[in-house]
C-alpha positions as CSV (number, residue, x, y, z in Angstrom):
1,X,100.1,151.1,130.4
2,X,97.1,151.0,132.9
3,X,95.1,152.6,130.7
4,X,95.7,149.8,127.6
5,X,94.7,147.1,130.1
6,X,91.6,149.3,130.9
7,X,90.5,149.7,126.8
8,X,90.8,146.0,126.4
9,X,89.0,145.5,129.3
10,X,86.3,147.2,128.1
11,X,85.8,144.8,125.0
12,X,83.0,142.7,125.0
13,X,84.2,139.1,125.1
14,X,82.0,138.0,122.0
15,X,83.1,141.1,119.7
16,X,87.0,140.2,120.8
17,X,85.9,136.6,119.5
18,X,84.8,138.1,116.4
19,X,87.7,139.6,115.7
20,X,90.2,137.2,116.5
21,X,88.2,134.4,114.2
22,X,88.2,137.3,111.8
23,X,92.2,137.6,111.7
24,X,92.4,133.8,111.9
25,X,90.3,133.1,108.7
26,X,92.3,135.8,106.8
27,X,95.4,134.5,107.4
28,X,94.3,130.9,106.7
29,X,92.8,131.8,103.7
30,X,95.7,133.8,102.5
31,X,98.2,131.1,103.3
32,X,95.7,128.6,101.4
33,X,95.8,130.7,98.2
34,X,99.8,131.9,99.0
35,X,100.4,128.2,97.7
36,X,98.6,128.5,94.4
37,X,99.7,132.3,93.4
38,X,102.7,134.8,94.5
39,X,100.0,137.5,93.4
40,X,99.7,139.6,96.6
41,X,96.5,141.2,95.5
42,X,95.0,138.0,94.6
43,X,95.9,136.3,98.5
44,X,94.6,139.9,99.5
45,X,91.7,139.8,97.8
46,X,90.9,136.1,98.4
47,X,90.9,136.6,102.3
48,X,89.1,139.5,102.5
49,X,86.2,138.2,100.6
50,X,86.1,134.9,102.7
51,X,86.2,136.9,105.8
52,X,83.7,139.1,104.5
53,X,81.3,136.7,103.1
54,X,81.7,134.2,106.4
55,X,81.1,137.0,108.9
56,X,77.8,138.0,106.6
57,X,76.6,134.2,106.3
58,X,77.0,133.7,110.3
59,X,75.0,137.1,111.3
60,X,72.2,136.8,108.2
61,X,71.9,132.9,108.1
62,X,73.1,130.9,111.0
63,X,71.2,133.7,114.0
64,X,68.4,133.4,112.1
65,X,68.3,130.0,111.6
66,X,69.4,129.5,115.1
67,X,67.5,131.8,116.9
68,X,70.3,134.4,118.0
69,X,69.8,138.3,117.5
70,X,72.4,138.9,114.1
71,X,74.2,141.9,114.8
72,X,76.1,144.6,112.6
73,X,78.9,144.9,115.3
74,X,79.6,141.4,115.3
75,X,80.4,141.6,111.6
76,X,81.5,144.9,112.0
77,X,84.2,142.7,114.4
78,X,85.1,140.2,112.2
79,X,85.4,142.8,109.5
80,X,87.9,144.6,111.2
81,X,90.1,141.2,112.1
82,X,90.0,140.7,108.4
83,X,91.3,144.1,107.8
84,X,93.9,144.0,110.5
85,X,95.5,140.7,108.8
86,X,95.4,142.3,105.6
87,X,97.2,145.7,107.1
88,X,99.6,142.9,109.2
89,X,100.5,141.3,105.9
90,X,101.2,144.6,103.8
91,X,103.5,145.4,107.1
92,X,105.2,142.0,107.5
């Protein structure tokens, strides 16, 4: 168990962020569109695209425009929250 604590210890802060907001928007997104359709693969497909296309428009438009550095891990981050909803609501 030590060595869990140790791995997540390890995270940056900022790409834990990413990933969290990442797995936030999915699921918002997917409840959103869960009211409109019962199509799984459209609610599936609906918050992957939003997370996808959010975590693009914050590294190539708002760091520029900004000034911060955009980075590939940070979307890679958010990416991967988006993902892990998506896997969490095939499982659930």
């Amino acid at each position: 168990m030590k060595k869990v604590f140790e791995f997540f210890a390890k995270i940056p802060q900022d790409k834990l962020l990413h990933f969290i907001f990442g797995l936030l928007i999915y699921f918002l997104v997917a409840a959103a569109v869960g009211h409109f359709t019962e199509d799984g693969c459209v609610i599936r497909a609906s918050g992957l695209g939003t997370v996808f296309f959010i975590g693009a428009l914050k590294e190539l438009w708002f760091d520029k425009k900004y000034g911060g550095n955009p980075e590939a891990s940070d979307a890679g981050a958010t990416y991967l929250g988006g993902f892990s909803g998506m896997i969490l609501s095939l499982i659930l």
